[in-house]
Backbone as CSV, one residue per row, in Angstrom:
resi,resn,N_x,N_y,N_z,CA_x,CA_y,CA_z,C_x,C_y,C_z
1,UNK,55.564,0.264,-41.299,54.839,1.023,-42.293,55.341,2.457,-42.245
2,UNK,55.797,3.238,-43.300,56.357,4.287,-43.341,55.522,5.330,-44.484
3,UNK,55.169,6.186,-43.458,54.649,7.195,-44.563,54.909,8.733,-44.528
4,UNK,55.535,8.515,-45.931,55.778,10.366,-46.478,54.965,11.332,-46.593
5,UNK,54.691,12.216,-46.532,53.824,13.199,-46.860,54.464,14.223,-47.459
6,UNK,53.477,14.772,-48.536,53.997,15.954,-49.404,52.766,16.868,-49.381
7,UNK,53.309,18.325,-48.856,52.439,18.772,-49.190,53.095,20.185,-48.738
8,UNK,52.277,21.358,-48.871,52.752,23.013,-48.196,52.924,22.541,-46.430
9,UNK,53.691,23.344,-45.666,54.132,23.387,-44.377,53.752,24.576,-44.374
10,UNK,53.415,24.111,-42.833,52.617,25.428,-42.025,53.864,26.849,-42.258
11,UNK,55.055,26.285,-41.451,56.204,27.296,-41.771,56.937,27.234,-43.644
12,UNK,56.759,28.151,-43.916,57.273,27.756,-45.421,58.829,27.702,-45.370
13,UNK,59.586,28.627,-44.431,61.080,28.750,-44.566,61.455,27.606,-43.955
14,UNK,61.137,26.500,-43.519,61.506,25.739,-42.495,61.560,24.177,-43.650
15,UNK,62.288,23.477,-43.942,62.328,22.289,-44.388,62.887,20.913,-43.754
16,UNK,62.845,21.696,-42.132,63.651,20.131,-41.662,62.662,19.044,-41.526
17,UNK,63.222,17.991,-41.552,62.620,16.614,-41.495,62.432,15.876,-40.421
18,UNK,61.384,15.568,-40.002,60.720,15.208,-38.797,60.901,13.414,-39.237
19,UNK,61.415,12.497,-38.516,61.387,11.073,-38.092,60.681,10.754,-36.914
20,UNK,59.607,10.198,-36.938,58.763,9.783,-35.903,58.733,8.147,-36.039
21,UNK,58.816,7.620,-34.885,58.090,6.393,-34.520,57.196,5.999,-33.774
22,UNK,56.385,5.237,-34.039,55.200,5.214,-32.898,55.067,3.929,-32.784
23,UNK,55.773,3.393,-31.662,55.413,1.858,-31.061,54.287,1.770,-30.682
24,UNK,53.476,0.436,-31.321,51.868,0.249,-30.859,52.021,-1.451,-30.282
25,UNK,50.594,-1.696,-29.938,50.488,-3.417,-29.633,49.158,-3.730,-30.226
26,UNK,49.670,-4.087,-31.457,48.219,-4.696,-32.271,47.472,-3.364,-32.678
27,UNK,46.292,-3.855,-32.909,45.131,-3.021,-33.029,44.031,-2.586,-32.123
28,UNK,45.109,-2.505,-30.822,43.868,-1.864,-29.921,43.369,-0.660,-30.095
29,UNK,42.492,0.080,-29.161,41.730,0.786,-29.106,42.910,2.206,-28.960
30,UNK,43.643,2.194,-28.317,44.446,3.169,-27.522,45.642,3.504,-28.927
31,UNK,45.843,2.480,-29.578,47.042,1.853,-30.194,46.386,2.744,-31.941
32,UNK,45.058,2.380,-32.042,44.409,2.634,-33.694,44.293,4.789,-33.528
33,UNK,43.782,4.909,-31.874,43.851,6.413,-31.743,45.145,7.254,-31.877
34,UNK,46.354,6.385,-31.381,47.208,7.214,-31.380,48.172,7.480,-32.551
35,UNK,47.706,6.805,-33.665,47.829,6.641,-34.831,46.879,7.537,-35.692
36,UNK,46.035,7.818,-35.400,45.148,8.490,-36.155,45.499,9.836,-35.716
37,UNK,45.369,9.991,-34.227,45.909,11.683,-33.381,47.510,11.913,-33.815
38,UNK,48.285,10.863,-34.368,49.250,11.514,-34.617,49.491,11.823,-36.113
39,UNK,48.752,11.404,-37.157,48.617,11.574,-38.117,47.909,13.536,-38.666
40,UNK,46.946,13.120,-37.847,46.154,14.582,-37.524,47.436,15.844,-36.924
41,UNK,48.235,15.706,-36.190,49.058,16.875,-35.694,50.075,16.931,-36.800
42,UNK,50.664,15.870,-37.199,51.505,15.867,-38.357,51.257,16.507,-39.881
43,UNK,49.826,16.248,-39.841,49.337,17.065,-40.978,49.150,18.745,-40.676
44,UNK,48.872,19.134,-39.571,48.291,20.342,-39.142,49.579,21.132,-38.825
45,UNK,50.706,20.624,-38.588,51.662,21.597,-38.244,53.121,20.650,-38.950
46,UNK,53.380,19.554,-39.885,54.401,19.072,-40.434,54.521,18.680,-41.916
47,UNK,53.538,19.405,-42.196,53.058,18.766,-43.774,54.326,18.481,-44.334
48,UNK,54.319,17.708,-45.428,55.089,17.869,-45.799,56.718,17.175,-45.348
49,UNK,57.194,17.297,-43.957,58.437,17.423,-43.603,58.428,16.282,-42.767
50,UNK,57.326,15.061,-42.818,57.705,14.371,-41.540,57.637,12.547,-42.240
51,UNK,57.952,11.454,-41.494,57.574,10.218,-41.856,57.139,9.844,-40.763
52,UNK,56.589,8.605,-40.605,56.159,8.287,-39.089,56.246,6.635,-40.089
53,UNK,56.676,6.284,-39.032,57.352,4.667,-38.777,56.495,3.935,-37.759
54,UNK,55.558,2.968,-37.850,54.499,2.571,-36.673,55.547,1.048,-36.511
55,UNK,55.290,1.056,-35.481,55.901,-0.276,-35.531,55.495,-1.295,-34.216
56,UNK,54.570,-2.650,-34.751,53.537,-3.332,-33.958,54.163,-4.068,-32.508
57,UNK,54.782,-4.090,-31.529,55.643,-5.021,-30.691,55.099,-6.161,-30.743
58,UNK,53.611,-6.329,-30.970,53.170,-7.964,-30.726,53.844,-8.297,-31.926
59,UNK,54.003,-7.717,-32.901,54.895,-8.290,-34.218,56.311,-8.503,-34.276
60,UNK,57.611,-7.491,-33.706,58.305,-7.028,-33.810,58.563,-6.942,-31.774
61,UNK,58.498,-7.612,-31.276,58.908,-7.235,-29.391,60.216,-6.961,-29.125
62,UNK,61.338,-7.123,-30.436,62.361,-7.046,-30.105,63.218,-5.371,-30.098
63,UNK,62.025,-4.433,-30.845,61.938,-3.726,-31.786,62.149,-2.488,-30.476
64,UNK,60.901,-3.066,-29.294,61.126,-1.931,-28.048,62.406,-2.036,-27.526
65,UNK,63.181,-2.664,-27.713,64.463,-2.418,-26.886,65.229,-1.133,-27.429
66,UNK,65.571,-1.432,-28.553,66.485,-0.187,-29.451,66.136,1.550,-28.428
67,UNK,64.253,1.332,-27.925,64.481,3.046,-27.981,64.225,2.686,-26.319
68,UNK,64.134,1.832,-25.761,63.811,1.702,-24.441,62.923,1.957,-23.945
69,UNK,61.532,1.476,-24.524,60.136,1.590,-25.105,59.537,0.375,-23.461
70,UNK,58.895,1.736,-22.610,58.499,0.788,-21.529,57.030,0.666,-21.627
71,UNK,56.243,1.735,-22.141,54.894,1.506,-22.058,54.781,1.647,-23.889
72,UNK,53.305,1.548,-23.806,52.606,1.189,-25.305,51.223,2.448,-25.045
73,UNK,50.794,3.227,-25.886,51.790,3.402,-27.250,52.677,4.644,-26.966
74,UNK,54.151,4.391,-27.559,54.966,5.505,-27.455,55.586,6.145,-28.786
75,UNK,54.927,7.054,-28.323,55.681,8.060,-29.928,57.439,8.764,-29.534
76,UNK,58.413,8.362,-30.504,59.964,8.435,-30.394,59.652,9.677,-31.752
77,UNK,60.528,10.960,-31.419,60.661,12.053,-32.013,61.902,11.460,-32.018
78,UNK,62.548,11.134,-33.436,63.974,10.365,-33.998,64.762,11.908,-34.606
79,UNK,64.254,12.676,-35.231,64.999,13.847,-35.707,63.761,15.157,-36.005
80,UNK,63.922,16.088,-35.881,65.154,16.360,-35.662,65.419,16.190,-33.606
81,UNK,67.103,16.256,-34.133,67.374,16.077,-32.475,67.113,17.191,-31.338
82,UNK,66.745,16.822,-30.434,67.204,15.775,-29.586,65.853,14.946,-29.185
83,UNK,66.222,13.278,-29.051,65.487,12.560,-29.484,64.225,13.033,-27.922
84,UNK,62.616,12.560,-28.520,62.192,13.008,-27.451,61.037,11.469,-27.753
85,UNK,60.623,12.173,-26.540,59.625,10.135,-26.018,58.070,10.905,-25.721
86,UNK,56.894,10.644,-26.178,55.719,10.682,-25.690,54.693,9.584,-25.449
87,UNK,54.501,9.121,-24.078,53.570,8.146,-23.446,52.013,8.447,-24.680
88,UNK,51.559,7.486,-24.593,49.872,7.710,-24.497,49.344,7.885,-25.741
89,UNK,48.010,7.777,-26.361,47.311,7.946,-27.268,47.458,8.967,-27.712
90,UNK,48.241,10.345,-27.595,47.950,11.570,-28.246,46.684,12.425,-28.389
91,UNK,45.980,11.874,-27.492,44.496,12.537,-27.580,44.637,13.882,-27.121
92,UNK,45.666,14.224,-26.113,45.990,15.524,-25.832,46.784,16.395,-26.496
93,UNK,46.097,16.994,-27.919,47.069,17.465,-28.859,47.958,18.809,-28.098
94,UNK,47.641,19.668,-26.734,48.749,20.380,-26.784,50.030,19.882,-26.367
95,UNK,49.063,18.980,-25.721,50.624,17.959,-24.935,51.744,17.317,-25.689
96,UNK,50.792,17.101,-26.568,51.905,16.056,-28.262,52.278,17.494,-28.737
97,UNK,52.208,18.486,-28.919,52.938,19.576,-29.824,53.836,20.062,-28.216
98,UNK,53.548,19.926,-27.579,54.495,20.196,-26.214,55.792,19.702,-26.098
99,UNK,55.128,18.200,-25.832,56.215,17.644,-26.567,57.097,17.196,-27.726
100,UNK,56.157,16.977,-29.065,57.461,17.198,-30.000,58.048,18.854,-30.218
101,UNK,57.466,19.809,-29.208,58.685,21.210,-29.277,58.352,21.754,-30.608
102,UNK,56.601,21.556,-30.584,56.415,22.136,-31.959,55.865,23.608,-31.050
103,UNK,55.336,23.214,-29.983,54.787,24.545,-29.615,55.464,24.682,-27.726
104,UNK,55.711,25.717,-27.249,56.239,26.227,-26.262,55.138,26.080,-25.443
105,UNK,55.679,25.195,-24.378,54.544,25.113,-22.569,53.914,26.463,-21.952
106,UNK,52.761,26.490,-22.156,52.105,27.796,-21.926,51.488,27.878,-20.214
């Protein structure tokens, strides 16, 4: 499932394009949050500039190999480069802007 968003960006001079994937397993509990928490940061600081690609392994198991996908759920920052990996539900939004290098480790 791939979804675009259009809309104003937080940075206006900035138009690069964010590729996200977020490997889940089904519709668990951990799996429906980190989908929703990553939807929420994407809107708040990527409007506009990002897609996010979910993609189910109980559907697709062959799918974790490509990024070397050891735990569930993992969010893959695909572009811009360099590619980056985040464990876990995203419930810890500084940690998810930490790591996609939207915001600097304080």
């Amino acid at each position: 499932m791939s979804t675009p968003k259009n809309g104003n960006s937080e940075h206006p001079g900035s138009t690069e394009k964010w590729a996200l994937r977020l490997y889940t397993a089904g519709q668990t509990p951990k799996s429906l949050a980190a989908i929703k928490n990553l939807k929420k940061v994407c809107e708040e600081h990527l409007a506009g500039r990002y897609e996010i690609e979910v993609i189910d392994l109980l559907k697709n198991p062959r799918l974790a190999k490509d990024d070397q996908i050891v735990a569930i759920p993992t969010l893959v920052r695909k572009l811009p480069d360099p590619v980056r990996k985040i464990i876990g539900d995203l419930s810890d939004t500084e940690r998810a802007l930490v790591g996609l290098q939207l915001r600097q480790q304080s």
